[in-house]
N, C-alpha and C positions, 0 to 999 in steps of 0.2 A: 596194626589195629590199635594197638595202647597209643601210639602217639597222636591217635585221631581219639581218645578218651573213652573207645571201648574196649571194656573189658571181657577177654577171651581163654579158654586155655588148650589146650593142645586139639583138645575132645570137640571142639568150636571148627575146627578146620578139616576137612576133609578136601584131599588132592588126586588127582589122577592118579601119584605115584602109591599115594596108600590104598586105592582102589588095585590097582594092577596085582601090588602085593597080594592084596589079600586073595585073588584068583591063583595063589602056587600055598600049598600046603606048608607048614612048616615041616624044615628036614629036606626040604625039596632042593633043588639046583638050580640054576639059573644062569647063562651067560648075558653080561647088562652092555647095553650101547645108549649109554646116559650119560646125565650128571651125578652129580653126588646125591642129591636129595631120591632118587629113585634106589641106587643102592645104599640108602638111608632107610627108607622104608622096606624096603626087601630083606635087610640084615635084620631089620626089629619085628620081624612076622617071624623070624626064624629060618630064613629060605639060605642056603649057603651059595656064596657068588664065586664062581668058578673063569678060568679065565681058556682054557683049555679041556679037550677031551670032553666027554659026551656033557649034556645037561638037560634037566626035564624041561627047559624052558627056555626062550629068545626073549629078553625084555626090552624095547626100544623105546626110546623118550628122547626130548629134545637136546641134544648134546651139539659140541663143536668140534668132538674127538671124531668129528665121520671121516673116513678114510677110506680108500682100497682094501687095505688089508680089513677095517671093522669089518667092512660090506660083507668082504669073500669068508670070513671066520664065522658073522652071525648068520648067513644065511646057509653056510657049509653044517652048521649046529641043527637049523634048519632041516635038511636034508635029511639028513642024520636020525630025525627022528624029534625033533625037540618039538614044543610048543611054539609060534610065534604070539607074543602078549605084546601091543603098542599099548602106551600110557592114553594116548588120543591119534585123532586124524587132523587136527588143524594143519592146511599146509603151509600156510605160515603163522610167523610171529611179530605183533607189533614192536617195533623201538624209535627209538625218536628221530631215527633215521628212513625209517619208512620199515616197508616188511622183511621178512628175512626169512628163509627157508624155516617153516615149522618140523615139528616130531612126525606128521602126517606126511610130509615129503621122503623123512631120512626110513619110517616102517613103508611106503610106499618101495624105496629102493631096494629095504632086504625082501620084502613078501615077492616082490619081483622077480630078486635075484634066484629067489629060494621055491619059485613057484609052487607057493604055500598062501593062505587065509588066513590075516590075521585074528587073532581074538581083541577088540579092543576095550579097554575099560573106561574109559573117561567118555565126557557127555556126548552126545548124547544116548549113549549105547545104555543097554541093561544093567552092567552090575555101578553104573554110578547112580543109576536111577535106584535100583534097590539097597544100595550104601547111603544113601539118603533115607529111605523111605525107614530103615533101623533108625537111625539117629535123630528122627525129627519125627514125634507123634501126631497121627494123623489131623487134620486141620490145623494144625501149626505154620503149613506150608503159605507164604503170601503171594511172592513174586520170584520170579528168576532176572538177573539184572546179570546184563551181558553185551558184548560188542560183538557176537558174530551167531545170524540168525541160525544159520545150518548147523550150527552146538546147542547155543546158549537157548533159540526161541523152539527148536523140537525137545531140546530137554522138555521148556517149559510148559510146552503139548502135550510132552508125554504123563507130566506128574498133574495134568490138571488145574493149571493155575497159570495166571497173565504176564507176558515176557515183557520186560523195561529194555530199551531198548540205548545205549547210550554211544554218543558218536567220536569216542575220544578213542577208539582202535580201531580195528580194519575197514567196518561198516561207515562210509559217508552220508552226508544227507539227500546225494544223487545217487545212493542205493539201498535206498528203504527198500526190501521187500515187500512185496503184497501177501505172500504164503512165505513161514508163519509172519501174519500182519502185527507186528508189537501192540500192545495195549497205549505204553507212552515210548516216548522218543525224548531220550534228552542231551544236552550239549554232553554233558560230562556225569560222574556220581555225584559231583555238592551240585550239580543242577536240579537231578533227580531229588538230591534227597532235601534242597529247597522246595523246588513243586510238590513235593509230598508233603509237605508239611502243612501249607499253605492251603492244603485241601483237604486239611485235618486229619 
């Protein structure tokens, strides 16, 4: 964001993984099938990350560490009594090599394995809608600006305000949805945020 000359600080960002976090109490446990940034957030809510033996919690997020054995330990945690928490359901993830299994694919395999429901926090589920709804005073809200309608455009159903629709991830322009119908469509974000300007 600074290197695009806006100015942000920590309290400006809200992520799937500080959403998840904030769904486990501090004090609480957790075993994590992630990257860093998830037990990054999870360690600074106070939640202790355990790697073994029981825990109040399963947190899944997008990682590359997926394995046999993650599968059979987080969903055993599972069984066991734990929570299942996914950060999101995207079942994949854009890169420039085309898609690649998302966080929604790898909590898809443990809720299966573990045949358990997950809880999930990122969009467009409840607690990102109301982790929003704290942090940004009511008609503050303008647009949701996003590459994938089934997150990005029912988030922006849910909070009441017009989805921007941009085609630089999953979503092509051979699949625009009709439900939710974006408000605009644009090649990329400096597409969008030229046509925004341009229309004052």
């Amino acid at each position: 964001m600074a290197d695009c000359g806006i100015t942000v600080d920590d309290g400006d960002v809200l992520s799937s993984a500080d959403v998840a976090a904030s769904m486990l109490a501090p004090g609480s446990t957790a075993h994590v099938l992630a990257e860093e940034g998830v037990r990054e957030a999870l360690t600074a809510r106070g939640v202790h990350l355990v790697t073994t033996g029981p825990a109040d919690a399963v947190v899944v997020g997008w990682t590359k560490s997926f394995t046999f054995e993650a599968l059979d330990a987080a969903a055993g945690s599972v069984r066991a009594g734990a929570r299942l928490i996914g950060t999101n359901q995207d079942p994949t993830l854009p890169t420039p090599d085309g898609p690649v299994p998302g966080a929604g694919a790898l909590l898809a395999a443990v809720a299966t394995a573990a045949e358990a429901t997950p809880e999930v926090a990122g969009k467009p589920h409840r607690p990102t809608a109301e982790a929003i709804g704290v942090r940004v005073p009511a008609g503050e809200l303008r647009v949701v600006v996003g590459d994938r309608p089934s997150t990005d455009g029912a988030l922006a159903a849910q909070l009441g305000i017009p989805f921007a629709l941009v085609l630089s991830g999953v979503t092509k322009a051979d699949g625009i949805p009709r439900d939710p119908q974006p408000a605009t469509v644009a090649e990329d974000l400096a597409a969008l945020v030229r046509a925004s300007l341009d229309h004052g």
